[in-house]
VOSENU-878195 format. One line per field, with one value per residue (C-alpha): x, y negated, z negated; residue number from 1. Coordinates in steps of 0.5 Angstrom, whole numbers, padded with zeros to 4 digits. Last residue first. Example, Ala and Ser with C-alpha at 12.3 -4.5 7.8 and 13.67 -1.06 7.14 Angstrom:
# VOSENU-878195
px = (0027 | 0025)
py = (0002 | 0009)
pz = (-0014 | -0016)
k = (2 | 1)
END
This chain:
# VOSENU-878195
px = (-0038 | -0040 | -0048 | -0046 | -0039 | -0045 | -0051 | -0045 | -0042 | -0048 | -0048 | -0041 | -0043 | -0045 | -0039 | -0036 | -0034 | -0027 | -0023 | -0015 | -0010 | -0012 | -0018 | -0024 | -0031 | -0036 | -0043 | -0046 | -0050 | -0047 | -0041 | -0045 | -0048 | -0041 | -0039 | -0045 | -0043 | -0035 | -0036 | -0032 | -0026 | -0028 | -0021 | -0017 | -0020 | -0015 | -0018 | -0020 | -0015 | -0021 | -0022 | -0029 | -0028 | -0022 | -0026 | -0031 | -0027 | -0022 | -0026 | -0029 | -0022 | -0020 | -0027 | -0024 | -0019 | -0021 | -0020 | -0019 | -0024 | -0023 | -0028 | -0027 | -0019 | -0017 | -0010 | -0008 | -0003 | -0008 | -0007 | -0008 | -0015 | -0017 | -0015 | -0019 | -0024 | -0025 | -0024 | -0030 | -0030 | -0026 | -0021 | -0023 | -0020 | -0017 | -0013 | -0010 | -0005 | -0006 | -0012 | -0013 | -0019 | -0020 | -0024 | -0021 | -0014 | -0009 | -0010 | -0004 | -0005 | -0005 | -0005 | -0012 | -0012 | -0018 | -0013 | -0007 | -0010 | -0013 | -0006 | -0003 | -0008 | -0008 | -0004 | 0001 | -0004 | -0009 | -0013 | -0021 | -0025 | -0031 | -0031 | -0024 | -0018 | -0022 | -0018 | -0018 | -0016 | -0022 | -0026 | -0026 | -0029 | -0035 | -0036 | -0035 | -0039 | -0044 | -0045 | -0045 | -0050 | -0056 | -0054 | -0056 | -0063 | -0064 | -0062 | -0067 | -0066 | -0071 | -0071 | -0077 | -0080 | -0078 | -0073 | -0071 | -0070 | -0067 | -0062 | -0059 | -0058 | -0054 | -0053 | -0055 | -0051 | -0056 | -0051 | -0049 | -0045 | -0038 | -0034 | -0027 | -0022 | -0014 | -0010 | -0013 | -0015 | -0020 | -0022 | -0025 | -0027 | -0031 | -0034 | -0037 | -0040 | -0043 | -0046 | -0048 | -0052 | -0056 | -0057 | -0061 | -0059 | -0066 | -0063 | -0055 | -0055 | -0048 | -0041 | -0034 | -0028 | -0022 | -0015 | -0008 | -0002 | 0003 | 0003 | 0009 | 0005 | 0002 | -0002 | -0005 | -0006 | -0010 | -0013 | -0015 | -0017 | -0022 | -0025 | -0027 | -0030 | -0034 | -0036 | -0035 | -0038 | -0041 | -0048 | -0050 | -0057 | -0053 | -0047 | -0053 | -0056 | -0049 | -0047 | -0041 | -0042 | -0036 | -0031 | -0027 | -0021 | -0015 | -0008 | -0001 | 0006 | 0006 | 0013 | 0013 | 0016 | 0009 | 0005 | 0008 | 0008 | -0001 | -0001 | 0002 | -0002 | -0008 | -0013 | -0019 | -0025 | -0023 | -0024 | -0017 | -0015 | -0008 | -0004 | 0004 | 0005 | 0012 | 0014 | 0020 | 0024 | 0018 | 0020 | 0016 | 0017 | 0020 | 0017 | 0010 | 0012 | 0015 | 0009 | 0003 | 0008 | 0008 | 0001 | -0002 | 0002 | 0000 | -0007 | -0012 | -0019 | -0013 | -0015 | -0022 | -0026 | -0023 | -0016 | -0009 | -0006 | 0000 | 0004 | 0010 | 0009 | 0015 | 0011 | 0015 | 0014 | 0007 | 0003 | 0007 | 0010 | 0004 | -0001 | 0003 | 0003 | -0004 | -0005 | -0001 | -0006 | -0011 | -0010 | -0007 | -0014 | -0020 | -0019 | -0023 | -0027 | -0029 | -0034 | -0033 | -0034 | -0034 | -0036 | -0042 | -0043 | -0050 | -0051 | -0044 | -0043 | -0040 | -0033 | -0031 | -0026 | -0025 | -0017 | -0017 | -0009 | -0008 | -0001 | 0001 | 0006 | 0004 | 0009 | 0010 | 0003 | 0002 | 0009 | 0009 | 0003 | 0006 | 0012 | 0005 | 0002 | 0009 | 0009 | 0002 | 0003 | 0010 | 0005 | 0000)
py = (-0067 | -0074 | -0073 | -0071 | -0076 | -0082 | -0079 | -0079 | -0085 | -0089 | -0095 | -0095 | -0097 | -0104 | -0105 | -0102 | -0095 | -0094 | -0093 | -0094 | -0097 | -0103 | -0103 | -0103 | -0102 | -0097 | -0099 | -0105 | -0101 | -0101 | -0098 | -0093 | -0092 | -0091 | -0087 | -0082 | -0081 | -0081 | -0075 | -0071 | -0076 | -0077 | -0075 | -0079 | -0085 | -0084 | -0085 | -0090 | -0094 | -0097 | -0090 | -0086 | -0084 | -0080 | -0077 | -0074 | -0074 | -0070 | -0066 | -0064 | -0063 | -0057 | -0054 | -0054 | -0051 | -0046 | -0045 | -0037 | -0036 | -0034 | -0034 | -0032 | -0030 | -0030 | -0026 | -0020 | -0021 | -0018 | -0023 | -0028 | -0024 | -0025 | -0032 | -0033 | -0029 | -0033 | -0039 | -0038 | -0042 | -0036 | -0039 | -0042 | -0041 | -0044 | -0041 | -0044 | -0048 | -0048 | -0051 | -0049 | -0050 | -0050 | -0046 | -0044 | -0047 | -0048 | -0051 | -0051 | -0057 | -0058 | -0066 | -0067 | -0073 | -0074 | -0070 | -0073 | -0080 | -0077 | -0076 | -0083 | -0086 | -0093 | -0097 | -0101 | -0107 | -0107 | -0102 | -0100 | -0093 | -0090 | -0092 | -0091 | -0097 | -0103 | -0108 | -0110 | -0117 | -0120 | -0122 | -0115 | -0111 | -0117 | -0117 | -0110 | -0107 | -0112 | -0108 | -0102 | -0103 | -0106 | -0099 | -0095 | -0100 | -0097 | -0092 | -0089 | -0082 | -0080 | -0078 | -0075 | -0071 | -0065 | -0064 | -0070 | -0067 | -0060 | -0065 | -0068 | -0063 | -0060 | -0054 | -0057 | -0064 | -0070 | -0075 | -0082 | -0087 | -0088 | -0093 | -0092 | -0099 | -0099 | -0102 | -0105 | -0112 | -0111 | -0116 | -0112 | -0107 | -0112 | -0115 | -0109 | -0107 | -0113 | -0113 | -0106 | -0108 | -0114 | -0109 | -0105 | -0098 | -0094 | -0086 | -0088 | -0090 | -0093 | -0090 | -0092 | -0090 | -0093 | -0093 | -0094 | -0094 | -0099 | -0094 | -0097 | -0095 | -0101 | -0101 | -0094 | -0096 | -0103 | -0099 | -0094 | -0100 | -0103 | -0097 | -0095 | -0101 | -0100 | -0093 | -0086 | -0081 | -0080 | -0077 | -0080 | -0083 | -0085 | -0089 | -0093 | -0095 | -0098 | -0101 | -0102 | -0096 | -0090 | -0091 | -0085 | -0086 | -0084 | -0085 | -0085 | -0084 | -0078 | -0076 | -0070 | -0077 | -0081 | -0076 | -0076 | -0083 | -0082 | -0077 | -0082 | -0087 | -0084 | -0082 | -0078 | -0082 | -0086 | -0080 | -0078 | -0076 | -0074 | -0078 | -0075 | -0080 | -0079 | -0071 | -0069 | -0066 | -0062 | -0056 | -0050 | -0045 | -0048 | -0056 | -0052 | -0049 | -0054 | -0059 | -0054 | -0054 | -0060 | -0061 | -0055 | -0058 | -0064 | -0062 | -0060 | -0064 | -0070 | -0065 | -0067 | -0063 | -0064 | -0066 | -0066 | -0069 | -0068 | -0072 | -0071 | -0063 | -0058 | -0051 | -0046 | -0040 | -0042 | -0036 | -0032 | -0037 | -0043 | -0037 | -0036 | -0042 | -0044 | -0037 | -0040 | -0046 | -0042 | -0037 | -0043 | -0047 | -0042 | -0040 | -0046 | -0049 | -0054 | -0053 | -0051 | -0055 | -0053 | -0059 | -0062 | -0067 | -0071 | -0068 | -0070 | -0064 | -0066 | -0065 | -0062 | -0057 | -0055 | -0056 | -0056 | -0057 | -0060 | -0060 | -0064 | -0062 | -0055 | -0052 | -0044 | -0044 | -0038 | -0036 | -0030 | -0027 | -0020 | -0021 | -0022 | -0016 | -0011 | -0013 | -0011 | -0005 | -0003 | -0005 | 0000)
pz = (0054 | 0057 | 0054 | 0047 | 0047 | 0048 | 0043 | 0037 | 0039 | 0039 | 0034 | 0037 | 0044 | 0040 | 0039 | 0046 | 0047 | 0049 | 0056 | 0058 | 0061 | 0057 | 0053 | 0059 | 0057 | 0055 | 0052 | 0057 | 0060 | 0066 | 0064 | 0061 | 0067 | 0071 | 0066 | 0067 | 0075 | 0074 | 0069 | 0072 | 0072 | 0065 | 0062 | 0067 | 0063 | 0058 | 0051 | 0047 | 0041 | 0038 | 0035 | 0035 | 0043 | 0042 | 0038 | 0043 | 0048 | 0045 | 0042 | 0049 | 0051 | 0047 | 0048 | 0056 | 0054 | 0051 | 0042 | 0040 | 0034 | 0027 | 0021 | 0014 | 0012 | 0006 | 0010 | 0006 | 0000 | -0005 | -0010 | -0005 | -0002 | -0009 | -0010 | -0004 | -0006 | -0013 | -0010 | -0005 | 0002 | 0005 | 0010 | 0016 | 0023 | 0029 | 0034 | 0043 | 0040 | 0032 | 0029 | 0021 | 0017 | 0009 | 0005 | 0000 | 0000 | 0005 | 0013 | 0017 | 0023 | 0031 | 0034 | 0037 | 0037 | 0032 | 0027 | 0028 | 0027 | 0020 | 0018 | 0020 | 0016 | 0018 | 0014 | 0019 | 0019 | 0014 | 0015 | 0017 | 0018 | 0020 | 0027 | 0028 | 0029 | 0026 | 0023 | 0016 | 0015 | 0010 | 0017 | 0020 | 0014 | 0013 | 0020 | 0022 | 0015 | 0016 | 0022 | 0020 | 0014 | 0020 | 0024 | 0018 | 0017 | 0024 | 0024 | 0018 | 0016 | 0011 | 0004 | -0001 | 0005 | 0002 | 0009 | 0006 | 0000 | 0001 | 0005 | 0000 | -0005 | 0000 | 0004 | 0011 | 0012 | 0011 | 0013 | 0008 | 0013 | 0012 | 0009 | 0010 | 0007 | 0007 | 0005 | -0001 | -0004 | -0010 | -0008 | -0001 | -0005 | -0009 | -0003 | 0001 | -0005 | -0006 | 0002 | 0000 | -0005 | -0001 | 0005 | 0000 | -0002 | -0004 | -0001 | 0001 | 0008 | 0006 | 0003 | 0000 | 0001 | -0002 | 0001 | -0003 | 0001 | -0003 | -0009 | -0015 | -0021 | -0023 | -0017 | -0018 | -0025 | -0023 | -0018 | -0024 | -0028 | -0023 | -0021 | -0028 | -0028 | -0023 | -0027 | -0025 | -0026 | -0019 | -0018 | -0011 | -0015 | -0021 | -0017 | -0013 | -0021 | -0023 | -0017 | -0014 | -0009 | -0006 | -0010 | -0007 | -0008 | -0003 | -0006 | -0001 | -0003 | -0006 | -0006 | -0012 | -0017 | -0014 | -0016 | -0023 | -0025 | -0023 | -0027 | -0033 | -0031 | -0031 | -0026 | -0026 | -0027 | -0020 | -0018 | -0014 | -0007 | -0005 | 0001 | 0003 | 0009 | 0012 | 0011 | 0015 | 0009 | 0007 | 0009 | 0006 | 0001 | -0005 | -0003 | -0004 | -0011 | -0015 | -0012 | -0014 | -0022 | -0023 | -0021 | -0026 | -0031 | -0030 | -0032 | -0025 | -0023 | -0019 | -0013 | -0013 | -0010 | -0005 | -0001 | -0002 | 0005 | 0008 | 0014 | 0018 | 0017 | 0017 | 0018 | 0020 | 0015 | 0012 | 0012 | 0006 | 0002 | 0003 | 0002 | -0005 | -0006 | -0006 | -0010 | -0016 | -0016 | -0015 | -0021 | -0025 | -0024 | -0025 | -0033 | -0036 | -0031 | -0025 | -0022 | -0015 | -0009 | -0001 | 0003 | 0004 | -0001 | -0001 | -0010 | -0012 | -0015 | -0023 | -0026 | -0018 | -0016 | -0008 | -0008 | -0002 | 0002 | 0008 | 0013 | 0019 | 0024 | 0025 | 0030 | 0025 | 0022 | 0022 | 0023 | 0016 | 0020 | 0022 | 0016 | 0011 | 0014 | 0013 | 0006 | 0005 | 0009 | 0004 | -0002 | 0000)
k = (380 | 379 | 378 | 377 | 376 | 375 | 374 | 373 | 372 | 371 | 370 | 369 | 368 | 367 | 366 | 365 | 364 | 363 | 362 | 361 | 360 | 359 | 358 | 357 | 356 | 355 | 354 | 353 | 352 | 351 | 350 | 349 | 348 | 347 | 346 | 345 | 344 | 343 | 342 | 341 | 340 | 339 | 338 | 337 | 336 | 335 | 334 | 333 | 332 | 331 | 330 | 329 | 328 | 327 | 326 | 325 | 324 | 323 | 322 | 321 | 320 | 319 | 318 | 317 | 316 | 315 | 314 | 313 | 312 | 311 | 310 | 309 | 308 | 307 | 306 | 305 | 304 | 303 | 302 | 301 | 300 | 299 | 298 | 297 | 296 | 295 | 294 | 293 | 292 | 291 | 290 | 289 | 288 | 287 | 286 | 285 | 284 | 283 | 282 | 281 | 280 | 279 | 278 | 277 | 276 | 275 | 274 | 273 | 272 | 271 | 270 | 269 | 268 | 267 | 266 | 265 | 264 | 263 | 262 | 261 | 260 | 259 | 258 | 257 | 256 | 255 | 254 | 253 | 252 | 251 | 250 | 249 | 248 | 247 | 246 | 245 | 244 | 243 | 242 | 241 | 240 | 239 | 238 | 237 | 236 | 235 | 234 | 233 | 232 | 231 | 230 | 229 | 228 | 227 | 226 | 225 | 224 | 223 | 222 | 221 | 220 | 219 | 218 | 217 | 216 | 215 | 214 | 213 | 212 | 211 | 210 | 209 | 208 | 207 | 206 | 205 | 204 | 203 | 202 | 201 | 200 | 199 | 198 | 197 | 196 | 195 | 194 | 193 | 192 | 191 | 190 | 189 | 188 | 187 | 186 | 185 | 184 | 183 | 182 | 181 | 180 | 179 | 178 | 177 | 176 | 175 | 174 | 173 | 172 | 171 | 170 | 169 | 168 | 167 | 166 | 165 | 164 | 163 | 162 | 161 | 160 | 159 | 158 | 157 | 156 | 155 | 154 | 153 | 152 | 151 | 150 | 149 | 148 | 147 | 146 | 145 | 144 | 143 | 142 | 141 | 140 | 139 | 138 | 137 | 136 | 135 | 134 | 133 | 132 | 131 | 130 | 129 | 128 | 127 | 126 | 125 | 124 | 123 | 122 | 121 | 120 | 119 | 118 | 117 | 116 | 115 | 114 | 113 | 112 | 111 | 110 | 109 | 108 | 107 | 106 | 105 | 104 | 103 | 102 | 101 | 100 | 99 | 98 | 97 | 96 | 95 | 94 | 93 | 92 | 91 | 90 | 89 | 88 | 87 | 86 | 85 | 84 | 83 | 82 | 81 | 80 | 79 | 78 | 77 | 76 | 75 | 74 | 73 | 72 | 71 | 70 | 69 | 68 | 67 | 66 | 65 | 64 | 63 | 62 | 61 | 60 | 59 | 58 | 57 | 56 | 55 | 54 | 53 | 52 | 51 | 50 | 49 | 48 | 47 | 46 | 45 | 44 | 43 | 42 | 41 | 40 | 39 | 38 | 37 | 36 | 35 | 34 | 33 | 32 | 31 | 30 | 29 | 28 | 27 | 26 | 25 | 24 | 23 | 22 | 21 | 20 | 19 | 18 | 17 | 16 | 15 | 14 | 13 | 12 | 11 | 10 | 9 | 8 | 7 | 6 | 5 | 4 | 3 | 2 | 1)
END
């Protein structure tokens, strides 16, 4: 048995040999936020040492090859682990993989998370990015998306965060929440911009399948109003773009030389290594999913097997329709030549105003970003 496991992990040691961007999921939560989709798990005694000694393992075992130029620990939330458990995650990675080429090394914290020495910590295992998901200002708003966190609580994380030489912070925040007025988001908008950060993200609030959100609207109790939606986006623009943020993606504003290099890698299509329960990985012409349940994937791990959940070999042409399609939710565009079969279609968009030239190539128009979503569908 330990000669096939042995041999496995030999096959598959070069899994993420080419990858130059690496995520790792820490799935574990102080409290479910009753509209996230991705794959959470309370966290608990006895949970977190397992996992983390399965996240190097899996590092050890399938990441042979990997020298990222950026890393994001993403959730959950990471920062739910003790300092110990960090230290000791960031002991193992920089063990089994070459993290002497890595430029942007981003970590997500609740504002509920964050102390100084955590934050010092972070920093001396070469983080030198934090992204903080703030999400609303007001009070009741924070109730109703089921944060744990306060305003003030944000103000004092920050100021932590700054005091402990990070220079790269991003706040994300959210619009479309169920009763949020214009007048809540416009305060939003301007205490975040006070609080003068590198980067801003305000996504709109999407009703994904598995939540607590979405068996209310299908109950009847939210309902999705675009219009409204477009109303916050915009105000977002104006506000966002006036305080200095440029717009480089649909969903996200930066300070110039602060866009987030690993979300850029993602929308053009670079390959990635994903680790942890859940977590993707596209390499070449593959991708595949972990497991989504921590107690399975530390299992597979223990086991020195694959935590293998899906797998698929990716054609070009599904490589290309991403392309477009997140190609088009960046202010940078694509190369036109990618439309040459969709000459017709383009020609339309042109013409009503939602498609425009942006140098040598082609990008979606302020008010063709309202519908980037319904314009990718129709060129793909």
């Amino acid at each position: 048995m330990m000669v096939e496991r042995d041999q496995l992990a030999a096959r598959h040691s070069s899994l993420g040999a080419g990858a130059k961007h690496l995520y790792i999921h820490i799935p574990f939560c102080l409290q479910i936020c009753p509209y996230c989709s991705f794959y959470k798990d309370i966290a608990g005694p006895g949970k977190a040492d397992p996992l983390v000694d399965a996240i190097i393992r899996e590092a050890e075992m399938f990441g042979r090859g990997c020298a990222p130029e950026t890393v994001f620990i993403g959730g959950g939330t990471p920062t739910a682990l003790s300092l110990t458990q960090l230290e000791r995650l960031f002991a193992g990675l920089k063990l089994h993989l070459d993290l002497s080429r890595v430029a942007e090394f981003t970590i997500e914290m609740n504002p509920a998370t964050v102390t100084s020495r955590k934050a010092g910590l972070l920093r001396e295992c070469g983080v030198n990015r934090v992204s903080m998901g703030v999400q609303s200002w007001d009070p009741e708003l924070l109730k109703v998306l089921g944060r744990v966190h306060d305003a003030e609580q944000v103000r004092k994380s920050f100021a932590v965060l700054r005091d402990a030489g990070y220079d790269n912070l991003n706040l994300d925040l959210i619009y479309g929440v169920p009763g949020q007025t214009l007048g809540q988001w416009e305060d939003s908008l301007r205490q975040t911009v006070g609080l003068e950060p590198d980067h801003i993200s305000a996504y709109c609030l999407t009703y994904e399948e598995d939540t607590e959100y979405f068996e209310r609207m299908q109950r009847g109790e939210f309902r999705e109003n675009s219009d409204q939606d477009a109303a916050f986006f915009e105000l977002g623009v104006e506000l966002l773009s006036g305080a200095g943020y440029a717009q480089y993606e649909i969903s996200n504003y930066a300070r110039p030389d602060r866009a987030s290099l690993h979300n850029l890698a993602y929308w053009e299509g670079a390959d990635y290594l994903g680790l942890g329960p859940s977590a993707w990985s596209t390499i070449s012409e593959r991708r595949w999913q972990n497991v989504p349940d921590t107690a399975g994937y530390v299992r597979a791990m223990q086991a020195g097997v694959r935590p293998l959940s899906t797998e698929e070999n990716l054609p070009a042409v599904t490589r290309e329709a991403e392309t477009i399609a997140f190609g088009l939710r960046m202010n940078a565009g694509i190369d036109p030549a990618i439309l040459a079969g969709n000459r017709e279609v383009v020609t339309a968009l042109r013409e009503e105003g939602l498609l425009e030239d942006h140098g040598p190539r082609v990008r979606l128009t302020a008010r063709g970003r309202l519908l980037a979503d319904e314009i990718a569908a129709e060129l793909i």
